[in-house]
VMD Tcl script that draws the C-alpha trace (Angstrom):
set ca {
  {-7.82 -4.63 12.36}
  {-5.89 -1.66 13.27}
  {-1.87 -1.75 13.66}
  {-0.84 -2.22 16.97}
  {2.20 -1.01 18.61}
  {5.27 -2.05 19.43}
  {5.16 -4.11 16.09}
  {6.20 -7.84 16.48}
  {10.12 -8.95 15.77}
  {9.18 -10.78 12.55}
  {8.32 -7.31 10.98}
  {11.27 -5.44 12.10}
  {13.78 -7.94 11.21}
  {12.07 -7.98 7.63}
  {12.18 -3.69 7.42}
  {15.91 -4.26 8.57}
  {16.54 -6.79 5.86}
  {14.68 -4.70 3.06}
  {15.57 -1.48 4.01}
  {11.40 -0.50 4.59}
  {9.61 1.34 4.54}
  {11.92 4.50 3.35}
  {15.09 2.75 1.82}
  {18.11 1.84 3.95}
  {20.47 3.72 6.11}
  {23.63 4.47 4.28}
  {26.88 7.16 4.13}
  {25.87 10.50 3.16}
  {22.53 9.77 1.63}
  {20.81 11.77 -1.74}
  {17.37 13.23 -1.30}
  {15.14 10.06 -2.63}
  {14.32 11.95 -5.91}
  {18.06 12.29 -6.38}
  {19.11 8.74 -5.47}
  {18.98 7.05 -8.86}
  {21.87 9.96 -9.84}
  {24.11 7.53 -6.77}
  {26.96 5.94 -8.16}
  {25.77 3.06 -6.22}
  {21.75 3.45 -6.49}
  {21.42 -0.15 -5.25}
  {22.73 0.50 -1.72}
  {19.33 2.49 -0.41}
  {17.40 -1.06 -1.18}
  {14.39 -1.36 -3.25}
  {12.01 0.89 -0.94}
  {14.72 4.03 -1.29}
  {13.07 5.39 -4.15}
  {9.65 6.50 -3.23}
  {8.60 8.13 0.13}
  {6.78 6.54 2.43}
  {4.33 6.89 5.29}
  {5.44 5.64 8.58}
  {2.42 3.08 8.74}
  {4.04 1.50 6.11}
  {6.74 0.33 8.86}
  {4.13 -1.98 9.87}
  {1.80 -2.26 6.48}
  {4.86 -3.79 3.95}
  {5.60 -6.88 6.57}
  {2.10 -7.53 7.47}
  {0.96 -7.98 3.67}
  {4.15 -9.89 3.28}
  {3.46 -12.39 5.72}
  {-0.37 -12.42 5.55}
  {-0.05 -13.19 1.38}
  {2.15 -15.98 2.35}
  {3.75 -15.71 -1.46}
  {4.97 -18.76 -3.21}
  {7.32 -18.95 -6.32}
  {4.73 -18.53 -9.61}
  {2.22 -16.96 -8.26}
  {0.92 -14.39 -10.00}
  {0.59 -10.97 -8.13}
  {-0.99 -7.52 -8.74}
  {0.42 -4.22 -6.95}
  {-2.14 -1.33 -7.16}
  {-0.56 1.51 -6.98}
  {3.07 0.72 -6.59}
  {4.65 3.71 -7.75}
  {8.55 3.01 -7.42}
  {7.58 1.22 -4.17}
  {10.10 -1.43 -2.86}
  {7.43 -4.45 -2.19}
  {7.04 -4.83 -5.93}
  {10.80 -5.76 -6.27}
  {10.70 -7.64 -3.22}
  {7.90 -10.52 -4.46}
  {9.82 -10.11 -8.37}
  {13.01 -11.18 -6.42}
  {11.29 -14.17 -4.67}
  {9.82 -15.62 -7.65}
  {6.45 -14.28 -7.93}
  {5.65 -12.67 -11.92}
  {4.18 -9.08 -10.50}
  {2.49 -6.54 -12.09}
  {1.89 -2.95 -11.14}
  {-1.67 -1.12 -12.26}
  {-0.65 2.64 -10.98}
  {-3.34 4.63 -9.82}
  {-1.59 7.95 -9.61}
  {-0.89 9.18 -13.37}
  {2.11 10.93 -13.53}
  {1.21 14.59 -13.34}
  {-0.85 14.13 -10.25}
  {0.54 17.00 -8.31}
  {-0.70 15.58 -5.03}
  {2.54 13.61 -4.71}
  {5.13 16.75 -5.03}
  {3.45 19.31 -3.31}
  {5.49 20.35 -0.28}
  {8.13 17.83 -1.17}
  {10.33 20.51 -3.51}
  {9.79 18.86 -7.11}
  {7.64 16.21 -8.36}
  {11.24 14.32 -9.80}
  {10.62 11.31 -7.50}
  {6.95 10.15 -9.06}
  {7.06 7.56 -11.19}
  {7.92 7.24 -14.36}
  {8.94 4.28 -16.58}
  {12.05 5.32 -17.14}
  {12.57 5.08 -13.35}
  {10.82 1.86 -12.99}
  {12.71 -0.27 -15.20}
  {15.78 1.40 -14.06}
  {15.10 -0.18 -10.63}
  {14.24 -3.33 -12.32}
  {17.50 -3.40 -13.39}
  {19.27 -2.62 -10.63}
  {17.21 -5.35 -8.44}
  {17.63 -8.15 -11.35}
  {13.79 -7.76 -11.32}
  {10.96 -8.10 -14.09}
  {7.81 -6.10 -12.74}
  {5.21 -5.31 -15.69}
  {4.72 -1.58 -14.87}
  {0.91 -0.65 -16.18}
  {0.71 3.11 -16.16}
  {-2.92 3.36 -15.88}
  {-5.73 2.56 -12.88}
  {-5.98 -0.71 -12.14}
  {-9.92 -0.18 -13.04}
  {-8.59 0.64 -16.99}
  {-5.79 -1.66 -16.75}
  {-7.06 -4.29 -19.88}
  {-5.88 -6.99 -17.31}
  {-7.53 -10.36 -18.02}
  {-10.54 -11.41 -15.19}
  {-9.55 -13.87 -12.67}
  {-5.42 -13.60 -13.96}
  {-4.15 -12.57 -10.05}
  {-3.40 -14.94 -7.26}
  {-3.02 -11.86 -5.38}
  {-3.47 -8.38 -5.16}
  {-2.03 -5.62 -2.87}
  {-3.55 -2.50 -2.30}
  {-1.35 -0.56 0.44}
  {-2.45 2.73 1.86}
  {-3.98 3.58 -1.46}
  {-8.24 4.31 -1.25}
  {-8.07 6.96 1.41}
  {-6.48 9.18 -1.23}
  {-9.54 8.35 -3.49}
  {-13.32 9.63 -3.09}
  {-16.05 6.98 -2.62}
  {-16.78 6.30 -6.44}
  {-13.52 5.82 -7.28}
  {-12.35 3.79 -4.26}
  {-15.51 1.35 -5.22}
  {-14.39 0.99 -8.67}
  {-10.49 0.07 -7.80}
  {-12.16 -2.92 -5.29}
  {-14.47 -3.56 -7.78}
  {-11.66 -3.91 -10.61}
  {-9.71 -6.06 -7.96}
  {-12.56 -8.39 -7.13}
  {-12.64 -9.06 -10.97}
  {-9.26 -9.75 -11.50}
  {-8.68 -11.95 -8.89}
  {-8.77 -15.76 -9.38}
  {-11.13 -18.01 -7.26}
  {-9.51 -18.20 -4.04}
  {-7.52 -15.29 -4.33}
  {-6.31 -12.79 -1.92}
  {-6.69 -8.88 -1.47}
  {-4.51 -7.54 1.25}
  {-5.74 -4.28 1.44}
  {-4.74 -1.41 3.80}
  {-6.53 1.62 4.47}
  {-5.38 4.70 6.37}
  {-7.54 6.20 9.25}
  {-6.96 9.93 9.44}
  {-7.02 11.23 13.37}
  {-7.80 14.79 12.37}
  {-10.64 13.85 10.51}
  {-14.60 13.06 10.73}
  {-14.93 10.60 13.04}
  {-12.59 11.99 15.13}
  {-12.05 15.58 13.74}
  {-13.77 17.88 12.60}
  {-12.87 17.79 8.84}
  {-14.41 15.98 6.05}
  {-10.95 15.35 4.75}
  {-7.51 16.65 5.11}
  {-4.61 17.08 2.52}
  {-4.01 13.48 1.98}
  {-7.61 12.13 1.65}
  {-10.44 11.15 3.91}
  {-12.11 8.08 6.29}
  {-13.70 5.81 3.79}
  {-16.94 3.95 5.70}
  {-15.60 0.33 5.05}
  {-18.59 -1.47 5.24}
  {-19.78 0.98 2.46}
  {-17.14 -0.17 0.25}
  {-16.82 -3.93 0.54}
  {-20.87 -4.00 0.51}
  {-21.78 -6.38 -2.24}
  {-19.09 -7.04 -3.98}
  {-17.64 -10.87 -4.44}
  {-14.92 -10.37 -1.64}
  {-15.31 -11.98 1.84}
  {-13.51 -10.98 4.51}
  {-11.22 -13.58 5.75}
  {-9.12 -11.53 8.51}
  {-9.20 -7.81 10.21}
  {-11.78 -7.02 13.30}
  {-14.96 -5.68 12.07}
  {-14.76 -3.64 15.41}
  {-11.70 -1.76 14.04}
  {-12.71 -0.75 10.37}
  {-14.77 2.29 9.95}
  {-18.31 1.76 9.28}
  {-18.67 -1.77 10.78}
  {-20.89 -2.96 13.26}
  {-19.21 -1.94 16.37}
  {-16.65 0.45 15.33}
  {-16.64 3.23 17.97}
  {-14.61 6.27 17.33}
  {-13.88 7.11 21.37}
  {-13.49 3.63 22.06}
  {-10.50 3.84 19.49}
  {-9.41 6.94 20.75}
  {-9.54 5.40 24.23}
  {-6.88 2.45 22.90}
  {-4.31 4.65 21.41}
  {-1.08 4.06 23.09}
  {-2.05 0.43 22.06}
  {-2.32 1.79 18.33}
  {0.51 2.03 15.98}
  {0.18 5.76 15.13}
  {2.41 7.46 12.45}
  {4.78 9.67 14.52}
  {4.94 12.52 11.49}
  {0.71 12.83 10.90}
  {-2.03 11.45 12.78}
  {-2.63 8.59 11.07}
  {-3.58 5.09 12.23}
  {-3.91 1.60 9.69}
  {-6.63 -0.29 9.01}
  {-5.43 -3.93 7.56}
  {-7.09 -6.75 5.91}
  {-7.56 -9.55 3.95}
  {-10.46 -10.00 1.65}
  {-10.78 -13.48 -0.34}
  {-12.41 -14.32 -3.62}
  {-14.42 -17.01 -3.02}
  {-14.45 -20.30 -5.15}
}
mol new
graphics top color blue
foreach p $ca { graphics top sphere $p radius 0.5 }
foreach p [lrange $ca 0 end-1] q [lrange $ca 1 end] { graphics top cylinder $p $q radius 0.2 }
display resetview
């Protein structure tokens, strides 16, 4: 499914709680890169160290409530970074791990932004496990060369991650996750869907990555899809680029790029 807009009151009270998807509003703020240097890091939240798109605003509470997390479970982040929903499910009793896909001198992630101080580091991680009384097993490798054991995940949360990746490598991450996740299991997966590019521009791909076809991606692989409309993902029967363009003010569209969210849950079955 795609996000819709205005977002329910169950998400916004849980971005106001957590401080998503950018860290919370305080006094005289640092620049994010800068804000473990705060005398009092711990007042921007767990999401103030990493920037974030705005479709997060509505990606972080949706895989929140969809994983429906208990105390134990055992939970995989790809691609975390120094992102705040890590922390979050650490604090509530889940025993998290997260498999990085970005290594650390992946220049993608600075350009434009001044310095490349904010990317992640381990250093910086367990800093922030300290300052959120936290243990999050930080991996510093793709999830698809992780060494994690087969079937060792309850879940696994893959936010706004494969549109940065080409095809190949965007097959092997779900491949890697299908593996690791135990019968029954859940994916909540998130995909961006770029408004300036093919179907709707005229661009193969733009700065921050490209439209993945979906159906492409999921084909074959031991993942069912348990919740999303087929007639919103890219590549699907029924997925209709002007019929999507025709439902925009419907559509939760990041106000700084033209970017739209494609959300859904995949299950292992068994």
């Amino acid at each position: 499914m795609l996000a819709k807009t205005p977002l329910p009151a169950q998400y916004a009270d849980w971005n106001k709680r957590w401080g998503a998807p950018s860290g919370r509003r305080v006094r005289r703020p640092l620049m994010v890169q800068h804000r473990l240097d705060d005398p009092d890091p711990a007042r921007y939240g767990p999401f103030g160290f990493q920037y974030s798109s705005e479709t997060r605003r509505f990606e972080y509470p949706w895989a929140y409530f969809a994983a429906a997390i208990a105390p134990g479970m055992r939970v995989l982040d790809v691609g975390g970074g120094l992102g705040g929903l890590q922390f979050v499910l650490s604090a509530e009793g889940a025993s998290v791990v997260n498999a990085d896909l970005a290594a650390r001198g992946d220049s993608r992630w600075a350009l434009g932004q001044g310095n490349a101080e904010h990317l992640l580091t381990a250093q910086d991680h367990a800093r922030l496990n300290q300052l959120f009384g936290t243990d999050v097993t930080l991996i510093a490798r793709p999830v698809q060369d992780s060494g994690l054991a087969a079937g060792s995940f309850d879940r696994v949360f893959c936010l706004s991650v494969l549109e940065h990746l080409d095809p190949a490598e965007a097959r092997a991450v779900l491949t890697a996750i299908g593996n690791l996740l135990a019968p029954g299991g859940l994916c909540l997966l998130t995909v961006d869907l770029f408004l300036d590019v093919k179907p709707f521009g005229r661009r193969a791909a733009n700065f921050w990555g490209t439209n993945h076809d979906m159906r492409e991606l999921l084909d074959g692989l031991p993942l069912e899809l348990t919740a999303g409309d087929t007639t919103e993902l890219l590549g699907f029967p029924g997925f209709d680029a002007d019929t999507i363009v025709s439902r925009l003010p419907g559509i939760f569209v990041s106000p700084i790029s033209p970017c739209m969210s494609q959300a859904m849950v995949l299950r292992r079955p068994g």
